[in-house]
C-alpha positions in Angstrom: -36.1 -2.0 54.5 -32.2 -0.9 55.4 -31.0 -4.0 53.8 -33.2 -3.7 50.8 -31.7 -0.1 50.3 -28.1 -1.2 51.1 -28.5 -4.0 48.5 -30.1 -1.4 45.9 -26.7 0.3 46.5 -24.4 -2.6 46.3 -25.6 -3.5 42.9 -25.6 -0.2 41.3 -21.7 0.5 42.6 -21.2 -2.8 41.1 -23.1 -1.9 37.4 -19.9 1.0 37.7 -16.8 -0.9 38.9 -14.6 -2.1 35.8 -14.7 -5.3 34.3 -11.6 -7.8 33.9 -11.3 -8.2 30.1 -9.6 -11.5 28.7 -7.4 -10.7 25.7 -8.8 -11.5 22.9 -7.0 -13.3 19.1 -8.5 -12.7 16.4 -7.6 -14.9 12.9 -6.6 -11.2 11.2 -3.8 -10.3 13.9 -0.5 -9.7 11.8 2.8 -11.5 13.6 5.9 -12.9 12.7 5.3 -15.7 14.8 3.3 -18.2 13.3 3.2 -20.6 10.2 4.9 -18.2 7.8 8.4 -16.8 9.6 10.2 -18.3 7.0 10.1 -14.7 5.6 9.9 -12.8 9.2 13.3 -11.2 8.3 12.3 -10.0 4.5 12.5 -6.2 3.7 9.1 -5.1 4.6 8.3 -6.7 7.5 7.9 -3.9 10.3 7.2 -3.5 14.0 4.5 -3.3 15.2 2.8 -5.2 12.4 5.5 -8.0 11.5 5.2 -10.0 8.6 1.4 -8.6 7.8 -0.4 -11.6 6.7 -4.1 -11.2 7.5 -5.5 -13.8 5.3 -2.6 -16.0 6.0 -1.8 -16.1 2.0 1.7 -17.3 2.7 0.8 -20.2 4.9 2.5 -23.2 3.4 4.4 -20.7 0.3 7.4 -21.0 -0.5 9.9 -18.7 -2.0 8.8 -18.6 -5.2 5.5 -18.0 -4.9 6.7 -15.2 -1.6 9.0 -13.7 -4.8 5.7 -13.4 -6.9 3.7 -12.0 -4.4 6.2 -9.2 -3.6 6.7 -8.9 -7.0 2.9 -7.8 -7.5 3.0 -5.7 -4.0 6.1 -4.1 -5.6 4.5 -3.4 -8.8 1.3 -2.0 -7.5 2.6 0.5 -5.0 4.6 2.1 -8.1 2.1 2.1 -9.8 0.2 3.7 -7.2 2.6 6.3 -6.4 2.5 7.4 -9.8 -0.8 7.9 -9.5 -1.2 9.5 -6.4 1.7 12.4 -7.9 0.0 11.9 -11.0 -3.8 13.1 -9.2 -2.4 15.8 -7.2 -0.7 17.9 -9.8 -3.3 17.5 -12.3 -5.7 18.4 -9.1 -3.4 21.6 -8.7 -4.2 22.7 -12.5 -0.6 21.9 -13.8 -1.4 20.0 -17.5 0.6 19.3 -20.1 0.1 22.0 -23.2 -2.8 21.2 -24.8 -4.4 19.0 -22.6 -5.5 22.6 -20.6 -9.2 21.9 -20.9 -8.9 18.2 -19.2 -10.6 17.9 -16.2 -9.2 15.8 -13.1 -9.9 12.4 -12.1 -12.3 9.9 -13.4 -13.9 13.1 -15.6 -10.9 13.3 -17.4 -11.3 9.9 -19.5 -14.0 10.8 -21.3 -12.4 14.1 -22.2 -9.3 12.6 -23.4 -9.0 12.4 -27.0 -8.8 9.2 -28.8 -5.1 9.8 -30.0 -4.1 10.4 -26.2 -5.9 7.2 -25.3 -4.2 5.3 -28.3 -0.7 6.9 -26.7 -1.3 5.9 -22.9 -2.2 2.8 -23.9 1.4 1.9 -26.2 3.0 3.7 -23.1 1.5 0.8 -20.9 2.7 -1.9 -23.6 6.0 -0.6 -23.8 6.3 -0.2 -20.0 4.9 -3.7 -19.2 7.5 -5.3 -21.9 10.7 -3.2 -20.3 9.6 -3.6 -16.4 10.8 -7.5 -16.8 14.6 -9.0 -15.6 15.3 -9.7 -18.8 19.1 -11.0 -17.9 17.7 -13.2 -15.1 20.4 -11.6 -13.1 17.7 -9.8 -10.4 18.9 -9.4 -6.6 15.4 -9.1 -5.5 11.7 -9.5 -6.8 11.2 -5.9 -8.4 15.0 -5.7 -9.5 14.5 -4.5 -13.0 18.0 -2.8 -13.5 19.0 -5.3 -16.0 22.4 -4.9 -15.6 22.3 -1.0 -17.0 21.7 1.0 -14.1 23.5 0.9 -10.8 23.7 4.3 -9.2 26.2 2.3 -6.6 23.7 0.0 -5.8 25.9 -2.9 -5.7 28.4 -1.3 -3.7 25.9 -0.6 -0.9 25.9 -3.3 2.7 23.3 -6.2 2.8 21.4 -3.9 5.2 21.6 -0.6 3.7 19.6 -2.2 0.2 16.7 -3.8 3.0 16.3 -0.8 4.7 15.9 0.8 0.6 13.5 -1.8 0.0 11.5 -1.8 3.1 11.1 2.3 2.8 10.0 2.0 -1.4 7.5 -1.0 0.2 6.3 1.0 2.8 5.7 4.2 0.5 4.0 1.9 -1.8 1.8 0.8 0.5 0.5 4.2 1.9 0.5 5.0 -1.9 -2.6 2.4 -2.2 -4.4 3.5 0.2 -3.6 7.1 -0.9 -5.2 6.1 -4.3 -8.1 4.4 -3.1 -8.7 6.8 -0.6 -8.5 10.0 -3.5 -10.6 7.9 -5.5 -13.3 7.2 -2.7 -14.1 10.6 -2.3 -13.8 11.7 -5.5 -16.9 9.6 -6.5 -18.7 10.5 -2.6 -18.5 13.8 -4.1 -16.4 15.3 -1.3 -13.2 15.9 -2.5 -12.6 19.4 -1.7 -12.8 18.6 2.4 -9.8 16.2 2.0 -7.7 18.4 -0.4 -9.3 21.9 0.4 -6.0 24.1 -0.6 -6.1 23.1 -4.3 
């Protein structure tokens, strides 16, 4: 009967005592170690992430199609910081006069009028047609100065313009999830408990 009640004990300290856990990889882990470091040392790649490759989209890429890809990454995380300003001061009731009675967020395309529509959407044209390297002279994918604006750009050290580019990347990408996440709770409905001062 003892032993029976000692063993009873043994195995319920043992149900308590912590386990050894292997590490585990998974496929998503981001590294700059892998089939990709040819562009470990681009602007944008970070500690602790790396070169962030999850779906290993630049296995086997080469620079061009890197300088396209980073081109779009470039493009939408303007775009998205835009946006994100864009949401918030319309959210804090600034508008533009006459626009007053517009409402925020995805209520305020069907209130637009049609002339508004007619103007974003020549804005877009316009923008897409000037947002190019038209004198092929570009330092880096997203380079749209063209040869007209410097601001002492050129003047600046190899590692001064990555640390520029890795700071607009990274605010571009917390600008797309800053969108998406505006935009989630805007259609759950519970807007207010994420931007409650406004």
């Amino acid at each position: 009967m003892k032993s029976a009640i000692f063993a009873s004990l043994v195995v319920g300290t043992a149900a308590f005592a912590p386990a050894q856990q292997a590490s585990v990889s998974t496929s998503l882990a981001a590294s700059s170690t892998g089939p990709n470091t040819a562009f470990a040392n681009e602007p944008g790649v970070v500690a602790p992430l790396g070169l962030f490759d999850p779906f290993s989209v630049l296995d086997d890429a080469d620079q061009e199609r890197f300088d396209h890809l980073r081109a779009v990454e470039i493009k939408h995380g303007r775009v998205s910081m835009l946006a994100v300003v864009g949401y918030l001061v319309t959210y804090a009731g600034i508008r533009l006069p006459g626009l007053e009675d517009v409402p925020t967020g995805f209520a305020a395309w069907s209130a637009l009028p049609d002339e508004v529509v007619g103007q974003m959407g020549m804005s877009w044209i316009v923008m897409e047609m000037a947002n190019r390297d038209h004198t092929g002279n570009a330092e880096t994918p997203g380079d749209f100065r063209n040869g007209l604006l410097d601001f002492g750009w050129d003047d600046q050290t190899d590692e001064w313009k990555k640390k520029k580019q890795t700071i607009e990347l990274q605010n571009g990408r917390a600008a797309q999830m800053g969108i998406l996440g505006i935009m989630v709770h805007e259609s759950m409905g519970n807007l207010q408990e994420i931007l409650p001062h406004y």
